[in-house]
C-alpha positions in Angstrom: 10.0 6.4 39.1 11.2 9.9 39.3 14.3 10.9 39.7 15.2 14.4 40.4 18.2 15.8 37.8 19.9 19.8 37.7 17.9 22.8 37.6 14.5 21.3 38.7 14.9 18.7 36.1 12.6 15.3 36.6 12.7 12.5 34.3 10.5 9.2 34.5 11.5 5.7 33.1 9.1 3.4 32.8 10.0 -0.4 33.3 10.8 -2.6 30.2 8.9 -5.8 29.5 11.9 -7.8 28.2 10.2 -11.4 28.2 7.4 -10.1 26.3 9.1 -8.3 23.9 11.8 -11.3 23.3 8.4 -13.1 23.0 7.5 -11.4 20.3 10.9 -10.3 18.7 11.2 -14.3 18.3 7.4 -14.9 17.0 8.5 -12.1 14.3 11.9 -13.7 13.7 10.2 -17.0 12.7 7.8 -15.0 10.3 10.2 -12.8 8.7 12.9 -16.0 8.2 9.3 -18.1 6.7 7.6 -15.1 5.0 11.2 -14.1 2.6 12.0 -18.0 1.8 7.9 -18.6 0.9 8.4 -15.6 -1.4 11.9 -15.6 -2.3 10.7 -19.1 -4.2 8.2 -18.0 -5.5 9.5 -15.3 -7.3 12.0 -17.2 -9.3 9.0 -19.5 -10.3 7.1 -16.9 -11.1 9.9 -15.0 -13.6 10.4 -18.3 -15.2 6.7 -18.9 -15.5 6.2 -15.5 -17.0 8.8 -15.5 -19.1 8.0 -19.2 -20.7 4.3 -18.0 -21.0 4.9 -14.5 -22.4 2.8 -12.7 -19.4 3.1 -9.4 -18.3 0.9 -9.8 -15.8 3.2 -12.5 -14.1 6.2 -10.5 -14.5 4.4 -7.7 -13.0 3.3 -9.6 -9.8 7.1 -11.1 -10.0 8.6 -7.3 -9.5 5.9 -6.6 -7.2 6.8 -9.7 -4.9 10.5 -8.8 -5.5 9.9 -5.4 -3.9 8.0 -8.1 -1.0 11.2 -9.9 -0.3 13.2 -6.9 -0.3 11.0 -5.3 2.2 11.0 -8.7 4.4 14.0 -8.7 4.5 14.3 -4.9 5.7 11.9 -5.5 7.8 13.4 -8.9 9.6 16.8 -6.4 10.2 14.7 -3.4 11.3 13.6 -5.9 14.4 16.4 -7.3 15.1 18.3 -3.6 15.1 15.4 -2.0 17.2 16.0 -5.3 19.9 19.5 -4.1 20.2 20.7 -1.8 24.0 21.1 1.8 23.5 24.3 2.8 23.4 26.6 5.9 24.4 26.7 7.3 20.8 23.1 5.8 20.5 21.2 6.7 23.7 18.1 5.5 22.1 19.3 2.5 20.6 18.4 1.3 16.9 14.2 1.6 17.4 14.0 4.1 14.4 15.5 1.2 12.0 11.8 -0.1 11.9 10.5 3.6 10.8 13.3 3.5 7.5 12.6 0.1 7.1 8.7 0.7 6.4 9.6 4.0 4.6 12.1 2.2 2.1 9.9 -0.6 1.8 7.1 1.8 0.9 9.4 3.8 -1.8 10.2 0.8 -3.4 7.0 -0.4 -3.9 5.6 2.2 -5.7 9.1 2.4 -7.8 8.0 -0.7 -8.9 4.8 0.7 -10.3 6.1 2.7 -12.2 8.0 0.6 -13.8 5.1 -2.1 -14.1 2.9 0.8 -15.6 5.4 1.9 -18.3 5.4 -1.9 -19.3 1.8 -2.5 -19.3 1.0 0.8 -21.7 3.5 -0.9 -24.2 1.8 -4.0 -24.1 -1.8 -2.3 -24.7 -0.6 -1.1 -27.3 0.7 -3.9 -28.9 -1.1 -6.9 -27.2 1.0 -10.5 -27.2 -0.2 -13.8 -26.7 0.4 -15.3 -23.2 0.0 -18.9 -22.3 -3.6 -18.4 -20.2 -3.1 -21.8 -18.2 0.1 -21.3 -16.8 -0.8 -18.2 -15.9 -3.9 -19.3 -13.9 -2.3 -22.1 -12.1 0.7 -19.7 -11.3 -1.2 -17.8 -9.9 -3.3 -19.8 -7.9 0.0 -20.7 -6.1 0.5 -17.2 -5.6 -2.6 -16.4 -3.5 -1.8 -19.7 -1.6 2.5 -18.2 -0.5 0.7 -14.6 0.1 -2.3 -15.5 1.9 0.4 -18.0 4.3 2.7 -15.2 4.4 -0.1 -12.8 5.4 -1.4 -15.2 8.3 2.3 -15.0 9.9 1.7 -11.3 10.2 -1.9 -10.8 11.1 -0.5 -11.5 15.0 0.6 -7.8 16.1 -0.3 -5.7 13.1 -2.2 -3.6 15.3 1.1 -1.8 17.8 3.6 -1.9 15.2 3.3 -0.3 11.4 6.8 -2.8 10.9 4.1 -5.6 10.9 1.1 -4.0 9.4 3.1 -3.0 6.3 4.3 -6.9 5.4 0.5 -8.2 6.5 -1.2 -5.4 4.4 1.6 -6.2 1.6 1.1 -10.1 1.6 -2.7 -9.6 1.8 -2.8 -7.2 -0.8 -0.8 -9.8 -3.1 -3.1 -12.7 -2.5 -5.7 -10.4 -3.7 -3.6 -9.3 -7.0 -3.1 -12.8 -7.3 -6.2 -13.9 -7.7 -7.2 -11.0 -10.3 -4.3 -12.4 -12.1 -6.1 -15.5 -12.2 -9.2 -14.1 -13.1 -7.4 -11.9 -16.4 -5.8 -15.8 -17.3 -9.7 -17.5 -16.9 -11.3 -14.2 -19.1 -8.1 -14.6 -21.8 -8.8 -18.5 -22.0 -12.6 -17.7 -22.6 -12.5 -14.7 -25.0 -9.2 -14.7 -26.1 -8.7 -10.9 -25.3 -5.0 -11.2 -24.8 -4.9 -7.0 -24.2 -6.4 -8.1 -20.1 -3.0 -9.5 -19.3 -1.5 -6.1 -19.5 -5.1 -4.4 -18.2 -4.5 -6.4 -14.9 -0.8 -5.3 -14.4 -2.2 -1.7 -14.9 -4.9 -3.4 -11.8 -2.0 -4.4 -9.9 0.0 -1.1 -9.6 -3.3 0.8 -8.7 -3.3 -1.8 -5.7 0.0 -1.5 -5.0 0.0 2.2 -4.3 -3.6 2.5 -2.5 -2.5 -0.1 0.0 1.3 1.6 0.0 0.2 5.6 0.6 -1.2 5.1 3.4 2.0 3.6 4.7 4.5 5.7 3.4 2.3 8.5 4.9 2.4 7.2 8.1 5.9 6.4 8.1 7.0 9.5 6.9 5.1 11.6 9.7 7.3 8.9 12.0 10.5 9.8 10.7 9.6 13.5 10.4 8.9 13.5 14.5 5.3 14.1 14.3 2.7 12.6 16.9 1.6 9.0 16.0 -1.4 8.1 14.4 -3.0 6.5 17.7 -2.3 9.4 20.2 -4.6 12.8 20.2 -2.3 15.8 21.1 -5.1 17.9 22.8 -6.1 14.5 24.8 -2.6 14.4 26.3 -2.1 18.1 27.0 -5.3 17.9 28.5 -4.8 15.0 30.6 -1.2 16.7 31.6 -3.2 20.3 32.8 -5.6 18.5 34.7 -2.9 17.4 37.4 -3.7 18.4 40.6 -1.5 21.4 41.4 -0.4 21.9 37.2 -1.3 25.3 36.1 0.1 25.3 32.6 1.5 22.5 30.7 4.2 23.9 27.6 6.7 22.5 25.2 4.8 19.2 24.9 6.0 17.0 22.3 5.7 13.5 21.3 7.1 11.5 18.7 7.7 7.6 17.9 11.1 5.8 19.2 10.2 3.2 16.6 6.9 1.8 15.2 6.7 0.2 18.6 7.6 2.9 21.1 6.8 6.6 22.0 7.6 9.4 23.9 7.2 12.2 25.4 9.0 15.6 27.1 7.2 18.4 28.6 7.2 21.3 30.8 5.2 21.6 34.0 5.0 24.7 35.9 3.3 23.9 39.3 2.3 25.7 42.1 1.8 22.8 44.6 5.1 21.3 45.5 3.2 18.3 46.2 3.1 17.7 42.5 6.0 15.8 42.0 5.0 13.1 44.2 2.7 12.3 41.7 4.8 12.1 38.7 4.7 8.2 39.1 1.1 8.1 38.8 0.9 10.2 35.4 3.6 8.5 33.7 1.6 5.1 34.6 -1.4 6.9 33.0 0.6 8.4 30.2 1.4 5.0 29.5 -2.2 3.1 30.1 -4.3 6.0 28.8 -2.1 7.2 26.1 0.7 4.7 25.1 3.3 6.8 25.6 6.0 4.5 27.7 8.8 6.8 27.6 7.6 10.1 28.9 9.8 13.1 30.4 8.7 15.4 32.4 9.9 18.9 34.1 8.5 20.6 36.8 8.4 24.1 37.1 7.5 27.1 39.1 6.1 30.3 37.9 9.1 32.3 38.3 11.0 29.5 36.1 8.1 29.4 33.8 9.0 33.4 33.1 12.6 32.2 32.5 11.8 29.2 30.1 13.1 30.4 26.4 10.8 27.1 25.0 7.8 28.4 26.6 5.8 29.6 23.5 4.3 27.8 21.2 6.0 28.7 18.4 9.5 27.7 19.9 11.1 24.4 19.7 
């Protein structure tokens, strides 16, 4: 609904889906708390594995599934902190916990390449034996953990980059794993010990292709700027094509979380009519759009001529 604030002022709330989202805050919970103890063991198998059989590229995938359970476990807080009320000293609650989360999982990632890189070009260069069948059947188990882990996520991947960063990172790993296990098969048959380190180098390449896109993403989050699923010009649009909206100005929209967005802008109107429709366009904003928090002020033309944000180039 719209309630009518000072100096013309109208802002809209649109009604919260508690079941649902405990639904699903619950159904993430049980992932997280499944997907961090899956890899949590695995890793300390894996360091002791690659450390009895002398392979780089299982200590590799170790510090890559290391940088996993650390962004699990970021990842598990970020929804329980974005669940939490707002707050007087936090009116919008915790939602942009989810946004750092993905962002620091993302940076240390690709720390982690560097570091398995700078490893792997000292092993090329001076090639050591590895132990080709522990390698293989460690790593089997390791596409069996990710690929289970990776199924816990695949269920809301789509509304929430949170999700989609541990899915795309579990996925990503079964696949790594499975190279591994490749590079252990090819040593065992030609006895080319330099591939152990040639598929670490493998790994980081696959670490940061699925990882830029992410950090990307997240950082246009934290920097304010319009998700990835909503077209400015569509909204603006939409938002012009009121009946009785002449001009639509200072129009932003941002992401709450990787869950939520919103919106404010500026309507001048001509037809005081208008604001009995303000219901209907946040309903749209929301069904058309996905924007479930949107904020809207209605304006005439002489209050237009007074608005100090109405040019573009003012925030």
């Amino acid at each position: 609904m719209a309630n009518r604030g000072a100096a013309g002022h109208y802002r809209t709330r649109m009604p919260h889906h508690h079941h649902d989202h405990a639904h699903h805050g619950h159904e993430h919970d049980r992932a997280f708390a499944i997907g961090t103890a899956l890899n949590a063991g695995f890793v300390a198998a894996e360091i002791a594995f690659g450390l009895m059989a002398n392979s780089m590229a299982l200590l590799a995938d170790a510090a890559h599934n290391v940088g996993d359970v650390l962004g699990l476990l970021l990842g598990w807080g970020a929804t329980w902190l974005a669940r939490r009320p707002p707050t007087r000293r936090r009116t919008y609650g915790w939602g942009r916990s989810s946004i750092l989360a993905t962002l620091l999982n993302a940076t240390i990632l690709l720390i982690g390449v560097g570091a398995i890189g700078v490893e792997a070009v000292r092993r090329l260069l001076a090639p050591e034996p590895v132990v080709e069948r522990t390698v293989i059947l460690v790593a089997a188990a390791g596409i069996i953990v990710n690929g289970a882990t990776a199924l816990l996520f695949m269920r809301g991947r789509g509304d929430d980059i949170n999700i989609r960063a541990q899915f795309q990172h579990m996925a990503a790993d079964a696949g790594v794993s499975g190279a591994v296990v490749v590079a252990g098969l090819l040593i065992m048959l030609t006895g080319f010990v330099w591939l152990d380190p040639l598929a670490s180098l493998g790994i980081g390449l696959v670490i940061v292709v699925t990882t830029w896109g992410l950090l990307r993403e997240s950082i246009d989050l934290a920097m304010d700027a319009v998700p990835g699923g909503v077209a400015h010009d569509d909204v603006r649009d939409y938002l012009a094509s009121v009946p009785g909206v002449l001009e639509v100005h200072d129009l932003h929209i941002w992401g709450l979380s990787t869950t939520q967005t919103a919106l404010t802008a500026h309507l001048v109107c001509t037809d005081p009519s208008a604001e009995t429709r303000l219901h209907d366009v946040t309903v749209a904003l929301r069904d058309r759009f996905g924007i479930g928090h949107a904020t809207l002020q209605i304006e005439t033309d002489a209050d237009a001529e007074l608005c100090r944000l109405r040019p573009h180039d003012v925030v």
